[in-house]
N, C-alpha and C positions, 0 to 999 in steps of 0.2 A: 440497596446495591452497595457494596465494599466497594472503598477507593480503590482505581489501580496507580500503582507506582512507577508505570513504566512514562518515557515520555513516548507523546501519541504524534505520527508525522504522516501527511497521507502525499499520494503519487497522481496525479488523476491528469485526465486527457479523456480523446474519442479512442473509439477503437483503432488498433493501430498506429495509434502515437507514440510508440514506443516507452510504455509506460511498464512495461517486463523486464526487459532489457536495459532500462535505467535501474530498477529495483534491484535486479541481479548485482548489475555493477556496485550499486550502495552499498548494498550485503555483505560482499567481497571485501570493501575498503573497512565499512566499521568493523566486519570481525576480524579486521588485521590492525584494528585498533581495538581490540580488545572490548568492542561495545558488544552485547549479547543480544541480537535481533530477533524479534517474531512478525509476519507477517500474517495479512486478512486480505485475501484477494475478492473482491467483489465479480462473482459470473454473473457479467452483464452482456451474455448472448442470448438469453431466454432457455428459460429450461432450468435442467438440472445439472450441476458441472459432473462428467464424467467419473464411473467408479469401474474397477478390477470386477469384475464380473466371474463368478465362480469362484470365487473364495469364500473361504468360511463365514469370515465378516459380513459378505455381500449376501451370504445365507443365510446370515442370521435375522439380516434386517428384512429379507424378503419375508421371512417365516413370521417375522410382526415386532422383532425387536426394536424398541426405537434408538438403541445406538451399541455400536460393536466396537471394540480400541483391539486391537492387535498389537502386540506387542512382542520387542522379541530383539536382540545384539544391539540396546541402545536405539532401537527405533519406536515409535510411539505411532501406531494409524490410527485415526476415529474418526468412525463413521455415523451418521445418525441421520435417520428420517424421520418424515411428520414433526420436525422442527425449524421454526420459521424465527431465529435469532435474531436480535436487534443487533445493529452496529456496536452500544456498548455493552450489550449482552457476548458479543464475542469480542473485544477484548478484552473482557472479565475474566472470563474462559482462559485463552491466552493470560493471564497475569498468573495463573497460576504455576505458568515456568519463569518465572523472573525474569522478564526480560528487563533490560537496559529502555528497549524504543523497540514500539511495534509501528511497522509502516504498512499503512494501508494502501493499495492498489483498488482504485476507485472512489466508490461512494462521493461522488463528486461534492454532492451539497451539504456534506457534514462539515460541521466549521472549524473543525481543526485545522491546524498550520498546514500550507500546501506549495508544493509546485507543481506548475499546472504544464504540459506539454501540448503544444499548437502545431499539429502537422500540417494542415490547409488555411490560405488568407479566412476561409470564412469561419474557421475556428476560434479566433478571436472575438467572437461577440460573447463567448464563454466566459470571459475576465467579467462582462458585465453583470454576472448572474450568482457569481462565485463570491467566497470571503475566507479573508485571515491566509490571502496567496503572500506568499515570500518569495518565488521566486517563477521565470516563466524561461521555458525550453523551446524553441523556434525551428523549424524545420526549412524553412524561408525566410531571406533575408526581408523581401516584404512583410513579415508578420514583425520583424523587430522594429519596425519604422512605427507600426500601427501599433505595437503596445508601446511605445516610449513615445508616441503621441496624444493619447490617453490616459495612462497610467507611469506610477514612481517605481517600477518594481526593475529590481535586478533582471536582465536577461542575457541566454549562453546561445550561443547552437548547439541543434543536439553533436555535434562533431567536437564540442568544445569539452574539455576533460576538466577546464575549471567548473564547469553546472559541478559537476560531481562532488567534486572537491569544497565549495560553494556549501552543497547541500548537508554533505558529511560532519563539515566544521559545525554548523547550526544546528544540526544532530546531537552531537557530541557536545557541544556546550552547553545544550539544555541537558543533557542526561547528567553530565558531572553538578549545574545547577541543582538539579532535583536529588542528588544524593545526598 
């Protein structure tokens, strides 16, 4: 497997931790910092994540193709079934657009750099199961008592614009390190 050059930062929480909606925001600030983002969302509803249905592409791969790219004013789609990618099987993939930093959304127990987002008290038993977290996003002020009663880790509310800010700089100074 070829090295990737980008730096690797993942996003992870339960479902509805607001783990999209921090990503967005990221996206927004590094590419106004001129950092070049790719992301790897992990569908962790079960199933198959959602495709455009009657399209070419989505004809193609019915008919037995195992993957379709559509392409077309600077946009890139690809689609591909009966392929069951590893994590750093897709960001390999992804390195092939140069990114700066690919942030993953999910895959909780990969050991890359993380913050982790606690929307309910009982969400915090997660810190004990997890590694290599930098920082933790709190939804309840009870959950910041309980990670700073057990753990050294930096923590924001999610209402808090420094998490962002926090997260971005750590971003961005491993990516200018690795260049």
């Amino acid at each position: 497997m070829a090295l990737v050059n980008a730096v690797v930062f993942q996003v992870v929480g339960f479902q509805n931790s607001g783990k999209t909606t921090f990503i967005r925001k990221l996206i927004a600030t590094l590419a106004n910092n001129g950092v070049k983002t790719a992301v790897i969302k992990h569908h962790g509803h079960g199933g198959k994540p959602d495709v455009l249905e009657h399209k070419d592409s989505s004809k193609h791969v019915s008919a037995g193709a195992i993957a379709a790219i559509t392409a077309g004013d600077g946009r890139l789609l690809l689609q591909a079934e009966g392929q069951e990618l590893s994590l750093p099987e897709q960001i390999q993939l992804l390195d092939f657009f140069h990114p700066d930093l690919i942030l993953i959304e999910g895959h909780k127990f990969s050991g890359y750099p993380k913050v982790v987002l606690l929307k309910e008290i009982g969400d915090v038993d997660l810190l004990h199961r997890l590694t290599n977290i930098k920082a933790v996003i709190y939804w309840q002020e009870e959950i910041k008592d309980l990670v700073k009663g057990w753990f050294d880790l930096p923590c924001f509310s999610i209402n808090d614009r420094s998490a962002e800010q926090f997260i971005v700089e750590r971003c961005t100074d491993a990516v200018h390190k690795n260049k």
